[in-house]
N, C-alpha and C positions, 0 to 999 in steps of 0.2 A: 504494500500500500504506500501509497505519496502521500504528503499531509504538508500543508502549507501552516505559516506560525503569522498569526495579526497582533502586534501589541500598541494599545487603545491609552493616550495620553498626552494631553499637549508639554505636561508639565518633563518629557522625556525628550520631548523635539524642542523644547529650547535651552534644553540642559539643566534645570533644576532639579532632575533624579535622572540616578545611573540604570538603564538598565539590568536585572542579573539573572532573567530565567531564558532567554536564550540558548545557553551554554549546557543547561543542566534539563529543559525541556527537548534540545537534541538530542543529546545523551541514551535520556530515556523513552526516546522514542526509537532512538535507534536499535538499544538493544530490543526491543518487539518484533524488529525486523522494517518498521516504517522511517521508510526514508523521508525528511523536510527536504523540499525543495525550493521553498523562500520564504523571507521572512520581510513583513510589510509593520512600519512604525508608522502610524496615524493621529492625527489630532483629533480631538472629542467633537468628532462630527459624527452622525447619524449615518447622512446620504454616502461618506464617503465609506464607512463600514459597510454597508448595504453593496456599494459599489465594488468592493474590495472582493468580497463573500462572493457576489457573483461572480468576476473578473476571474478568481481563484478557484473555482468550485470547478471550472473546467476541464481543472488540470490533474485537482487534488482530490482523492476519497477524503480525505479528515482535514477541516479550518479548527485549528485553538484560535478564542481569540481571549487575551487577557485585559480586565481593567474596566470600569465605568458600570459596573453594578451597585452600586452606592448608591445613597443619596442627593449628594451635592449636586450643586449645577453643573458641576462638569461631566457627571456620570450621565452619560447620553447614551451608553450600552441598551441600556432598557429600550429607547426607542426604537433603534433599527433590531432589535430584537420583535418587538411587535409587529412591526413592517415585515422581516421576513416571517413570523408566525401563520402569516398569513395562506404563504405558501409550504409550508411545514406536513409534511403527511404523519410524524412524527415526535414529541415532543415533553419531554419529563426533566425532571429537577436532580441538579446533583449536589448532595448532600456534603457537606463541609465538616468534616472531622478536626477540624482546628479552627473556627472560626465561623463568624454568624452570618455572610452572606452567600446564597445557595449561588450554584454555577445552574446552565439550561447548557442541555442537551437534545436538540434536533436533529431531523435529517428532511432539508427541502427536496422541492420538487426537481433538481438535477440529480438526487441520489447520494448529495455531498452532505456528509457527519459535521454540522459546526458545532463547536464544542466551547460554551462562555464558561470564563472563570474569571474569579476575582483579580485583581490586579497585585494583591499582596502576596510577593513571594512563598513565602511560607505555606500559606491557606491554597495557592494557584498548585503547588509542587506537592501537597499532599492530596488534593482531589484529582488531580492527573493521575499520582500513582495508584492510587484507587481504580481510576476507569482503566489505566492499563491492563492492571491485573484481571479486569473482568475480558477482556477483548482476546485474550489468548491462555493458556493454560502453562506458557512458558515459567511462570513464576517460580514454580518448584525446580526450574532446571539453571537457574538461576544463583546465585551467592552473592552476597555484597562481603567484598575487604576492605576494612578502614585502614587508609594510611597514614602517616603522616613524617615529616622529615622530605617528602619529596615533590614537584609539584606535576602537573599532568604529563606533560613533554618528557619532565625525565623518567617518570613511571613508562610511558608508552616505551619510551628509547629502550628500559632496561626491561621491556616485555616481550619487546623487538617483535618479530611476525604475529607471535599470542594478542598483541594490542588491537587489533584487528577484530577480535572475539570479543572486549571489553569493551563496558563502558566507563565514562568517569565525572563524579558528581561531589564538586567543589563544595564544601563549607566548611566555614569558620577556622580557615589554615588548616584543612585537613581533606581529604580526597578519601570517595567509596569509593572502589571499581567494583565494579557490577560484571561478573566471572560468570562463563557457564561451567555449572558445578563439577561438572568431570577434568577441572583444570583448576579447580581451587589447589590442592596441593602443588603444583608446577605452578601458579603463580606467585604462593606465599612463599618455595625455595627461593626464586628467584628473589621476591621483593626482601626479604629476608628478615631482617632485626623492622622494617619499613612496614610491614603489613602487622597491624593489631588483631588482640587476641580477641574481645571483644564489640560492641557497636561503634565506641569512639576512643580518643585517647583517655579521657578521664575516668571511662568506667573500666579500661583494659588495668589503667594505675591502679585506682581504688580496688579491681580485685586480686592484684598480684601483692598489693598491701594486706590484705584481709587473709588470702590464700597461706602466706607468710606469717601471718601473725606479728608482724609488723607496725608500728607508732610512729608516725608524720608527722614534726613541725615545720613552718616558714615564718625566714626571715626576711619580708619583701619593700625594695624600696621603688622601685621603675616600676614597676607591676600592681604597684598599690590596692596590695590584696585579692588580686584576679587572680593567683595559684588558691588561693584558701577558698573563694569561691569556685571555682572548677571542680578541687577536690569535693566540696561542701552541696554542691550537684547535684552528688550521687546517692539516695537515699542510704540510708545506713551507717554513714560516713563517721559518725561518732564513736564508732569502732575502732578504727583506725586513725584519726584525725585529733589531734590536742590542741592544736592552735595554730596562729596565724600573726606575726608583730609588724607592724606597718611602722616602719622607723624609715620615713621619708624626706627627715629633719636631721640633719649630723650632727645635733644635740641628743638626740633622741639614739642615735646611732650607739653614739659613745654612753649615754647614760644607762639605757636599759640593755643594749647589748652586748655591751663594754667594748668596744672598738677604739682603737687607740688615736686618739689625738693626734699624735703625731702621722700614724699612717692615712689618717683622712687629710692634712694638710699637704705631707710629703708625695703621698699616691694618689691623692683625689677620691672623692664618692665612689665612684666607676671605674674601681680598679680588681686585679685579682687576690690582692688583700685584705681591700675590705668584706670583699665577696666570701672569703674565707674564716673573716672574723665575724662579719654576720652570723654565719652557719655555728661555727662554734658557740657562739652565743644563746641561738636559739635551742640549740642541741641542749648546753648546760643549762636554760632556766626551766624548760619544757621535760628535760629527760627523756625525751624522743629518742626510738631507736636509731633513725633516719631523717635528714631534714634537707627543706632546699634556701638555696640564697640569691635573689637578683637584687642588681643594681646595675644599672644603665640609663641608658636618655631616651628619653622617648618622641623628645621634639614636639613641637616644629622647632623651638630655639635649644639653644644651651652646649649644641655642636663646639666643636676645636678640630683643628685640622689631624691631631691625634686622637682623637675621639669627637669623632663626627656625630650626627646623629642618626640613632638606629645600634649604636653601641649598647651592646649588656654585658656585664659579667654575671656567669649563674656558675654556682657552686654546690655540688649536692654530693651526700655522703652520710659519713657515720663518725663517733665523735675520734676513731683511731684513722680514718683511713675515709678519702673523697679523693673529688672531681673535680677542676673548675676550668671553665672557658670561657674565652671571648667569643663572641656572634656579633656581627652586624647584620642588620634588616634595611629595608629602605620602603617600608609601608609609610602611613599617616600613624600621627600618635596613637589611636586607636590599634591600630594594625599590629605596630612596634609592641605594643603591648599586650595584644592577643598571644602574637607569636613568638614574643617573648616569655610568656607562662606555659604554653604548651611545650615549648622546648625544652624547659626548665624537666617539666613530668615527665617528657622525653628522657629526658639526658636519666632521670630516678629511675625510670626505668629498666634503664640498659643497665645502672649503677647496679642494679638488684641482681639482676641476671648475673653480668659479672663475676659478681663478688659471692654470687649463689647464696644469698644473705637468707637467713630466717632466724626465727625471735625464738632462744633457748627456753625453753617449757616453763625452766621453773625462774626469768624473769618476768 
């Protein structure tokens, strides 16, 4: 099947919002077997939707069209939805498992499935995968791999001809690829330490923490508590989790973590000492088996030509024996700091494995 992609918003065609379901609605379309064969961005016009649907419907068994089911005045979906209802042999509601407004589901008088969804990422990408799953029985033949540490281009490169069989669906610095199941293990050799054990990174951490019997603090300054919320995510998490010290202030640094005066003037905030006395730190007031440490910049300002911005130092270990490295990133502050905390669980990760770590019985 061909299926054409319409996304419905003026506020997209003058640049006040990025588009992001493109990327991830090919994807999953692809793997069903349905090729996109174009993608049309339109302003909240009625007739030009109407126009489009026809124009496309020629070509394509299935139109997605995203956005203007709402209320606002700009939500004009509704109307060339009525327009074309008219010509509709077919016609039922589809139900939003994340969210309060429903998608419609037609099929007019050329034969061609248009398929409206909300315009909100989330709510658009979770009733998609719903209708996918009813359109073929592929699903069980299916796996999704979370990865992360690598981003699409160099997954596909290191899957090399196998890339071709996958799909791959981007979020929040982290990549599924969507495997047909008789190549899950030959995907996961290859991707190797890259492919997670469970749905995402944080709930792969928190079970290899729990599995372990293992105790988690952070001592977080660039990250400003986004590792303690990650971990803290995950239900259960009280098991394994002690705490979280947000020492963002190098008053704060040296007072409650004891880091040394002189190595925050001599080395700076954002260095691999402080990063190290962080950790020490949190280690000794928490009693944690295991802890992590960022500091870095996150930007937009506070860059040096030695430490630009997108610099972190993360430190993670235990209180005989760690890790610590410098990363640069070159996202938005937001970004910087996403994939600055995920790296951080990362790097604890691998720490755990390594060092084949588990919490002796009778501590």
């Amino acid at each position: 099947m061909k299926a054409a992609f319409i996304i419905t918003g003026s506020e997209i065609l003058t640049g006040y919002r990025q588009d992001t379901l493109v990327q991830p609605f090919a994807s999953m379309l692809g793997i069903k077997g349905i090729d996109v064969i174009e993608v049309r961005m339109l302003s909240d016009s009625p007739d030009a939707l109407v126009s489009a649907v026809d124009d496309l419907g020629c070509r394509s068994g299935m139109i997605l069209v995203t956005g203007g089911l709402g209320q606002t005045p700009d939500d004009t979906t509704l109307t060339a939805i009525d327009v074309l209802s008219r010509r509709s042999s077919l016609q039922k509601d589809i139900n939003n498992p994340v969210g309060q407004a429903k998608g419609i589901d037609m099929l007019i008088d050329n034969g061609t499935r248009v398929i409206f969804l909300p315009g909100v990422p989330k709510e658009a990408k979770a009733m998609l995968s719903e209708l996918l799953d009813e359109l073929s029985e592929r699903k069980s033949e299916m796996v999704n791999i979370p990865v992360f540490g690598k981003g699409e281009v160099e997954i596909a490169a290191m899957l090399g001809p196998l890339a071709g069989n996958c799909g791959f669906l981007p979020h929040e610095m982290e990549i599924t690829v969507v495997a047909p199941i008789h190549l899950e293990a030959q995907v996961r050799t290859i991707l190797d330490k890259y492919a997670l054990e469970d749905t995402d990174l944080s709930i792969s951490v928190a079970g290899l923490l729990q599995t372990r019997g293992l105790h988690v603090a952070c001592a977080e300054s660039c990250t400003g508590g986004l590792v303690g919320h990650l971990i803290t995510q995950v239900p259960g998490s009280s098991v394994f989790f002690l705490g979280s010290i947000v020492a963002y202030n190098n008053e704060v640094k040296h007072k409650v973590l004891g880091v040394k005066e002189e190595d925050l003037k001599i080395h700076g905030a954002v260095s691999r000492e402080v990063a190290e006395a962080m950790l020490d730190g949190v280690l000794r007031l928490t009693g944690a088996d295991v802890g992590i440490a960022t500091t870095g910049i996150a930007g937009p300002s506070g860059g040096t030509k030695d430490k630009p911005v997108g610099t972190v130092w993360i430190s993670v270990g235990t209180s005989t024996d760690h890790i610590t490295r410098c990363l640069r990133f070159s996202f938005d502050r937001a970004g910087n700091k996403t994939v600055s905390a995920k790296a951080s669980l990362f790097m604890l990760r691998s720490f755990i494995y390594d060092q084949g770590l588990y919490r002796h019985p009778s501590s």
